[in-house]
VEXMARLUM-62712 format. One record per residue: x, y, z of N, C-alpha, C in turn; residue in one letter; residue number from 1. Coordinates in pm, 1 decimal. Each point is the difference from the previous one (the first is absolute). Layout:
N
<<X, Y, Z>, <X, Y, Z>, <X, Y, Z>, "a", NUM> ...
***
This chain:
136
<<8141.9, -1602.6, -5463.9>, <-76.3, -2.0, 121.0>, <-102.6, -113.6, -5.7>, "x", 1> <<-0.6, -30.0, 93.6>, <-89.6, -148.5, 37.4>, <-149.6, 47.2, 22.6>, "x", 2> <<-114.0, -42.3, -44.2>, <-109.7, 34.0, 5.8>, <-108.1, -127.1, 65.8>, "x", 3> <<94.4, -84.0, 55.6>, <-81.7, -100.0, 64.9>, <-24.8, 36.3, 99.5>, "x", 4> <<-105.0, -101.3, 64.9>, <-86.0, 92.6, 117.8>, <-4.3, -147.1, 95.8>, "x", 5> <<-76.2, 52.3, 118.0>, <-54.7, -141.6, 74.5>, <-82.9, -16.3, 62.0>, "x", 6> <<-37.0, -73.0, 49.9>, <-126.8, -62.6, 32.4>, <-5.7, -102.2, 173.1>, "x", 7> <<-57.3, -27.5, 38.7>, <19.6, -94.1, 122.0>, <-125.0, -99.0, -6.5>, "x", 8> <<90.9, -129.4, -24.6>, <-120.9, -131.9, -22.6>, <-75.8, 7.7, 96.5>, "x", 9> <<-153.2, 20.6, 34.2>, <-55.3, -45.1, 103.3>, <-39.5, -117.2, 47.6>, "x", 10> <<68.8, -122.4, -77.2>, <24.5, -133.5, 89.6>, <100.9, 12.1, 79.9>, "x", 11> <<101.2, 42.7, -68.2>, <152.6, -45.8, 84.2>, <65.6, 100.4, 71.3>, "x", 12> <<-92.7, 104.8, -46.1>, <84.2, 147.1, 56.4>, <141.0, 28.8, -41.7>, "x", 13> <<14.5, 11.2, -131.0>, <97.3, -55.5, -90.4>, <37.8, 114.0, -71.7>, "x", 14> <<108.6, 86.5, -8.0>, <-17.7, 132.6, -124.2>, <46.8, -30.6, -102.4>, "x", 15> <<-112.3, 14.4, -83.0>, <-3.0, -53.9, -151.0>, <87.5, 104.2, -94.6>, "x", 16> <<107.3, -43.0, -83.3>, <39.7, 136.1, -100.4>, <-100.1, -23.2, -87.7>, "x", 17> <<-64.4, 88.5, -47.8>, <-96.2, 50.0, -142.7>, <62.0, 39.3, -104.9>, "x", 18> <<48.8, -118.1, -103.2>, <75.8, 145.0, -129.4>, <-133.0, 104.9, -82.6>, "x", 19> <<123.8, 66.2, -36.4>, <-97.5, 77.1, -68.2>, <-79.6, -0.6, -118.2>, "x", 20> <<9.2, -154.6, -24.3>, <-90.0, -36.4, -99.0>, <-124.3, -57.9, 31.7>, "x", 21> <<8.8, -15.4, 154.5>, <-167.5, -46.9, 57.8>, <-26.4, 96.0, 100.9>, "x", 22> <<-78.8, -59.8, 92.6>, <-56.9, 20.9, 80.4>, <20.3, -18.8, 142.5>, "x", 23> <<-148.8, 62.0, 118.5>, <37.5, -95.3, 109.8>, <-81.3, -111.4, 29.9>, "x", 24> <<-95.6, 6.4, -87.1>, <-112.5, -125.4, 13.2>, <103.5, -90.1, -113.2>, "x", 25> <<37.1, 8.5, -65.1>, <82.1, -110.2, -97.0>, <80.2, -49.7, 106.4>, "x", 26> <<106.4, 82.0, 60.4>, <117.5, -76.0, 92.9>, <-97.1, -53.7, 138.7>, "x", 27> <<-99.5, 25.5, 25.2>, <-63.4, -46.2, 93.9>, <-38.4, -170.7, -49.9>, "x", 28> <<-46.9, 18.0, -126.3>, <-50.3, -126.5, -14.1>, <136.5, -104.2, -91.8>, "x", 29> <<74.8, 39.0, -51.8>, <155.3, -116.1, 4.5>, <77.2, -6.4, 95.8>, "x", 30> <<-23.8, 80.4, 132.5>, <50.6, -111.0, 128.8>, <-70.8, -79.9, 4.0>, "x", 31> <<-147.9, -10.9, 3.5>, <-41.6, -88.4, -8.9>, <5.1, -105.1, -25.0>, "x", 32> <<16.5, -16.3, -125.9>, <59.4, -116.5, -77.2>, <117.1, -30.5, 1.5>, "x", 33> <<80.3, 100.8, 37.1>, <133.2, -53.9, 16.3>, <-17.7, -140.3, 169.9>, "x", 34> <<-81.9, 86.3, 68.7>, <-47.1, -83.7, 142.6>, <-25.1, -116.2, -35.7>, "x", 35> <<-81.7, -35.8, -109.3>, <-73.9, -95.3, 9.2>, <38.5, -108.0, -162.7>, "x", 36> <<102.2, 47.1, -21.6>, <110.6, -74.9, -62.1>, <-39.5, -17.9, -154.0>, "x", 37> <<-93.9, 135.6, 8.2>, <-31.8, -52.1, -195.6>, <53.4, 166.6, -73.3>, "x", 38> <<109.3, 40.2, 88.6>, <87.0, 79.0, -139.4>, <91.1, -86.0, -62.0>, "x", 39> <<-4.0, -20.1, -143.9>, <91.3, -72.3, -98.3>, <152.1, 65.5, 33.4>, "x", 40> <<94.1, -60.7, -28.5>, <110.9, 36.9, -9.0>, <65.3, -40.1, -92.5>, "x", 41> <<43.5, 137.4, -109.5>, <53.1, -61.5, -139.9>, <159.1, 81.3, 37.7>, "x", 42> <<55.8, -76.0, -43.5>, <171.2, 28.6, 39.3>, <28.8, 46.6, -194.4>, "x", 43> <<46.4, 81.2, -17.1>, <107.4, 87.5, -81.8>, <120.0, -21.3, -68.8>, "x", 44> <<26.9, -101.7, -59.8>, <185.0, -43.7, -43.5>, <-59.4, -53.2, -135.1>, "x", 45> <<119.5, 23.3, -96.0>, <-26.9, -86.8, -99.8>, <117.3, -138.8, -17.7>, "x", 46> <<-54.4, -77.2, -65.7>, <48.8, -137.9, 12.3>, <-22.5, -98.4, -149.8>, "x", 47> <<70.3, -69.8, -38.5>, <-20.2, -41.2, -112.2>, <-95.3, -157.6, 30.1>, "x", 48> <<-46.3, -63.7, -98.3>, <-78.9, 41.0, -98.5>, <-124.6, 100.0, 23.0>, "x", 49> <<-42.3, 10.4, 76.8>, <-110.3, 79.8, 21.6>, <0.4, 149.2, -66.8>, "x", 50> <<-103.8, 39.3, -31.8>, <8.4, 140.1, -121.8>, <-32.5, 74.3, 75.9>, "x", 51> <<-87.8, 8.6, 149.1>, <-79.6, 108.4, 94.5>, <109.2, -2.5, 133.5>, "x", 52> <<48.1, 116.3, 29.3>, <123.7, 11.0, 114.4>, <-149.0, -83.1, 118.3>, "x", 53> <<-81.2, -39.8, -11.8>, <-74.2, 9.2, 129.5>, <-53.6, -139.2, 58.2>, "x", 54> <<42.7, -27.9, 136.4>, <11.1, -96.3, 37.7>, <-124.9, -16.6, 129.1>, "x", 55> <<-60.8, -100.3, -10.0>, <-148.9, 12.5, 113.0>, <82.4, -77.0, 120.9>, "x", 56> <<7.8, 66.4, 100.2>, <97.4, -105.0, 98.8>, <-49.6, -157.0, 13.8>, "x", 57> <<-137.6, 8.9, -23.4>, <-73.7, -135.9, 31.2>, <-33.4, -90.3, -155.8>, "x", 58> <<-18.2, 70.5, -85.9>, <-23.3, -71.6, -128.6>, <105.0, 24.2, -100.7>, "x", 59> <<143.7, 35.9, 13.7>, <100.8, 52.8, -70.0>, <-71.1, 127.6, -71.5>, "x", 60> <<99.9, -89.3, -160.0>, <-3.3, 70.7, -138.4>, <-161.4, 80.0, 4.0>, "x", 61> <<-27.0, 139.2, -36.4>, <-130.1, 86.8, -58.3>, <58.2, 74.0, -113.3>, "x", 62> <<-107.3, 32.7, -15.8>, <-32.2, 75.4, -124.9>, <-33.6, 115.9, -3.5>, "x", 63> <<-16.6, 159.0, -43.8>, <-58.6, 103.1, 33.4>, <-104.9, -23.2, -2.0>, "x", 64> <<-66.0, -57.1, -90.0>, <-137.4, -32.8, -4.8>, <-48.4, -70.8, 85.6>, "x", 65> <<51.3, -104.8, 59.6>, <-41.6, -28.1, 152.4>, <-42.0, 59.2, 51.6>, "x", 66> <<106.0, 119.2, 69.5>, <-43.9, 94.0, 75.5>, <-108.5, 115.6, -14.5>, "x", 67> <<9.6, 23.1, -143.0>, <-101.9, 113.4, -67.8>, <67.4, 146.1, -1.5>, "x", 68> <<114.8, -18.8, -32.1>, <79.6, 77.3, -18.4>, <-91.5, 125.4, -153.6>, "x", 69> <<16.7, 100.3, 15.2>, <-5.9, 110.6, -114.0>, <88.3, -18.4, -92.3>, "x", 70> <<-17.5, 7.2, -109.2>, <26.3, -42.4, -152.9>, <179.1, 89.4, -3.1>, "x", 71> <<-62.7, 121.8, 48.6>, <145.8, 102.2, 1.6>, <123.1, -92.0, 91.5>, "x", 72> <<-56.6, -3.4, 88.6>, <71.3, -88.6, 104.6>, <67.2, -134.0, -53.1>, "x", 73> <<-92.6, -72.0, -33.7>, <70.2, -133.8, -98.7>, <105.6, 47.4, -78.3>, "x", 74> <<-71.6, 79.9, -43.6>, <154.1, 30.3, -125.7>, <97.8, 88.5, 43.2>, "x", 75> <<-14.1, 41.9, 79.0>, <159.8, 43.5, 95.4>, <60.4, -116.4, 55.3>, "x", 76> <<-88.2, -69.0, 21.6>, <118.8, -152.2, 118.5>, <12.7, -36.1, -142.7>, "x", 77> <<-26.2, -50.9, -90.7>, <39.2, -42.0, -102.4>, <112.5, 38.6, -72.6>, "x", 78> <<34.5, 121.2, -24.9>, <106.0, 94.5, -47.9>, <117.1, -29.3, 119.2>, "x", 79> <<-47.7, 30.2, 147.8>, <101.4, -22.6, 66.3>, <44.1, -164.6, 30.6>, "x", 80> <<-75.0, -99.3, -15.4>, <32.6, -167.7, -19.2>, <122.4, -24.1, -106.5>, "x", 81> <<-79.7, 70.5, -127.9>, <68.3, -33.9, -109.0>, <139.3, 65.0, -15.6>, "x", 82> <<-0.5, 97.3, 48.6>, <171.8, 133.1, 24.0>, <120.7, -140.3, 92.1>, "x", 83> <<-86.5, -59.0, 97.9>, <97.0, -23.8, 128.7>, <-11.7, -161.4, -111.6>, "x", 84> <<-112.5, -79.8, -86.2>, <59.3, -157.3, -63.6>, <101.7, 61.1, -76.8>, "x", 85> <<-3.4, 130.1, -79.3>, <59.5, -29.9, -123.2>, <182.5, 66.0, 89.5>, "x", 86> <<-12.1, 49.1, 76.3>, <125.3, 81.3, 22.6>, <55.1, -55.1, 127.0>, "x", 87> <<-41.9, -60.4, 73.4>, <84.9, -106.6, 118.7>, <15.2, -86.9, -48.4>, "x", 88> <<121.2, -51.6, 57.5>, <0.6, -163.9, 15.8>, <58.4, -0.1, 116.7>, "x", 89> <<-49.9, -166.4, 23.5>, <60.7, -49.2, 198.7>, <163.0, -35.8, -34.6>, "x", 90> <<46.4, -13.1, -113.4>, <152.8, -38.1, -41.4>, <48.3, 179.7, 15.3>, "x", 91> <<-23.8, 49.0, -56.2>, <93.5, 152.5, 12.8>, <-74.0, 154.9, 71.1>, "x", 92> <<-119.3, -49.7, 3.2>, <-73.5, 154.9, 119.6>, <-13.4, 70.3, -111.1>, "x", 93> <<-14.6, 121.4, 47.8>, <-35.9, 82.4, -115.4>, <121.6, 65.1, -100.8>, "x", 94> <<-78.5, 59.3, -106.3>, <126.8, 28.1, -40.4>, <109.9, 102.9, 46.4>, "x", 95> <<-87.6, 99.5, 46.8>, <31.2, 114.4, 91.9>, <-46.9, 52.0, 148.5>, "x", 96> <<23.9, -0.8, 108.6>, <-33.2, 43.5, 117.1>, <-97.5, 80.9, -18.4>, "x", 97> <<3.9, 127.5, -87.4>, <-86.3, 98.8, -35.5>, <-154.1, -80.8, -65.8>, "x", 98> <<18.1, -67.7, -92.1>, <-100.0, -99.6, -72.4>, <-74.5, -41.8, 144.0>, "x", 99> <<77.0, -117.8, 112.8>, <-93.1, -60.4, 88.7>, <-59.2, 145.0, 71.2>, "x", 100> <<69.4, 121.9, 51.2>, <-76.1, 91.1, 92.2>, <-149.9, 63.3, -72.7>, "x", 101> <<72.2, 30.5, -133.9>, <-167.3, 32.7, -91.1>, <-108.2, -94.4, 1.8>, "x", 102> <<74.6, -121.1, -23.6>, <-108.8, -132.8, 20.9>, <-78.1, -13.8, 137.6>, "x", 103> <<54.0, 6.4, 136.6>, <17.1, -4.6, 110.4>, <-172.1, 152.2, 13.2>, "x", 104> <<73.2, 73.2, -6.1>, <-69.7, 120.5, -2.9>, <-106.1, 26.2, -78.5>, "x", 105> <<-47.1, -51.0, -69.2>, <-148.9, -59.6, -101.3>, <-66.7, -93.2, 37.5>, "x", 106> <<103.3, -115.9, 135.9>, <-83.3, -77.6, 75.9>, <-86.1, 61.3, 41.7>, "x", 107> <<64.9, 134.9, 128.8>, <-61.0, 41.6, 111.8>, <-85.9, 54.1, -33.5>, "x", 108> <<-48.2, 87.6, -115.1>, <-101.5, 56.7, -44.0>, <-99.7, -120.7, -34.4>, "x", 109> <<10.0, -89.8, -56.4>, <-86.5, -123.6, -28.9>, <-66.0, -10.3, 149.0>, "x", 110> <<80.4, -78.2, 58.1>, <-39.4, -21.8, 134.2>, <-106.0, 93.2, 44.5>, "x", 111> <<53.1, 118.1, 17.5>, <-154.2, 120.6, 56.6>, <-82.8, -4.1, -58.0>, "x", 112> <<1.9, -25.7, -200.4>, <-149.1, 38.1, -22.8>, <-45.3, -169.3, 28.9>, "x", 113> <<63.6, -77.6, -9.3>, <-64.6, -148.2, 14.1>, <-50.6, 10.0, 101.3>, "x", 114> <<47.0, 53.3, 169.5>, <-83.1, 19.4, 90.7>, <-140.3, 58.9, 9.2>, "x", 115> <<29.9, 129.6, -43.8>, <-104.3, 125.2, -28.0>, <-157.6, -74.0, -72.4>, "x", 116> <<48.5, -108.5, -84.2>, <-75.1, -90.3, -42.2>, <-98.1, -126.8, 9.1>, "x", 117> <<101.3, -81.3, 95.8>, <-30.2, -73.6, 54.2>, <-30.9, 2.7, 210.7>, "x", 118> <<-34.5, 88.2, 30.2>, <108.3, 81.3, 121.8>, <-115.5, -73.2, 61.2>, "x", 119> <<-177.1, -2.7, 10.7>, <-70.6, -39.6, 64.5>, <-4.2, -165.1, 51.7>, "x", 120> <<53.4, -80.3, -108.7>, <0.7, -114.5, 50.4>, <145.3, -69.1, -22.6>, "x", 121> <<100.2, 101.4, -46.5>, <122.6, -108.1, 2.0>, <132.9, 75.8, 88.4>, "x", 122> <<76.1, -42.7, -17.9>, <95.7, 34.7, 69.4>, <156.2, -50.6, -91.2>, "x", 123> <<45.9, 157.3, -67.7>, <119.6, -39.5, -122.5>, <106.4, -26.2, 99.0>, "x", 124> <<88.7, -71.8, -22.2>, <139.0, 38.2, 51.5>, <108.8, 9.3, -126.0>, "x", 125> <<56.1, 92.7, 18.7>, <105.2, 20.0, -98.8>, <145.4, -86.0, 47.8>, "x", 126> <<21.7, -92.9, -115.0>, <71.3, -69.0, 44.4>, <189.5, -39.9, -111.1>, "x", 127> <<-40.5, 110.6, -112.8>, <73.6, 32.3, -93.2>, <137.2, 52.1, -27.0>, "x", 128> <<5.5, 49.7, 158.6>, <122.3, 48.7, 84.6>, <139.2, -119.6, -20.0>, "x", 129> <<-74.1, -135.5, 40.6>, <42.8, -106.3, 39.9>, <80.8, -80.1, -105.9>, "x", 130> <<-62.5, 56.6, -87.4>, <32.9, -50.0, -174.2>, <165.8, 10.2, -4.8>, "x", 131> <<80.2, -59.2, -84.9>, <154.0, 24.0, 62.4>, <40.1, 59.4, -123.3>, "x", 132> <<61.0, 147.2, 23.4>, <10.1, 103.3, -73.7>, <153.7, 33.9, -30.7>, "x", 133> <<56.9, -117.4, -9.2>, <160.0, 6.9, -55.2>, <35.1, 64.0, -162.0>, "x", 134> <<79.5, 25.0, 9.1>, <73.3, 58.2, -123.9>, <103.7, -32.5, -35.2>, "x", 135> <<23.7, -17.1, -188.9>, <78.8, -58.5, -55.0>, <144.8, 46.5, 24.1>, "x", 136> 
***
């Protein structure tokens, strides 16, 4: 069950979804910024050489630490970076269909808490989907 809630911007007259990890004064104030063009947007895929799946649409390659990511957090994208360098390749996909859906499915959880995290001033897109998930 969904526990998000909503809200209605009183600039735009706008109904805001609220997850349930904030508020309605929080979603009140990142339309805001989304309005006024200073929510970041970090896109989600991993890509070689880069060690952080996380990409700043405007300044590329980041870092967790860029962002100020939680220590727990780092070291989950880390575990999940290092699973998808050491066990894909762009020559043969994964080794098993099952392998990319587990992989795939440790994205989507990344993705939420990376939001949950960053949620006031950025904007994740999960983009890991896209990754090409062939098998030998």
């Amino acid at each position: 069950m969904h526990s998000d809630s909503r809200v209605v911007d009183p600039v735009t007259q706008v109904e805001l979804v609220v997850p349930a990890f904030a508020n309605e004064e929080r979603a009140i104030r990142r339309a805001g910024r989304q309005r006024d063009g200073a929510l970041r947007v970090i896109r989600f895929y991993p890509d070689w050489p880069h060690i952080w799946p996380l990409w700043d649409e405007e300044l590329g390659a980041v870092s967790a630490d860029d962002l100020g990511f939680s220590s727990e957090l780092q070291h989950d994208l880390r575990q999940w970076f290092d699973y998808w360098n050491a066990t894909f390749t762009h020559h043969e996909g994964w080794p098993s269909s099952a392998a990319g859906d587990v992989w795939t499915t440790a994205g989507d959880v990344l993705v939420d808490r990376l939001q949950q995290e960053v949620w006031d001033f950025t904007e994740v897109r999960a983009e890991h989907h896209t990754t090409p998930q062939d098998t030998k």
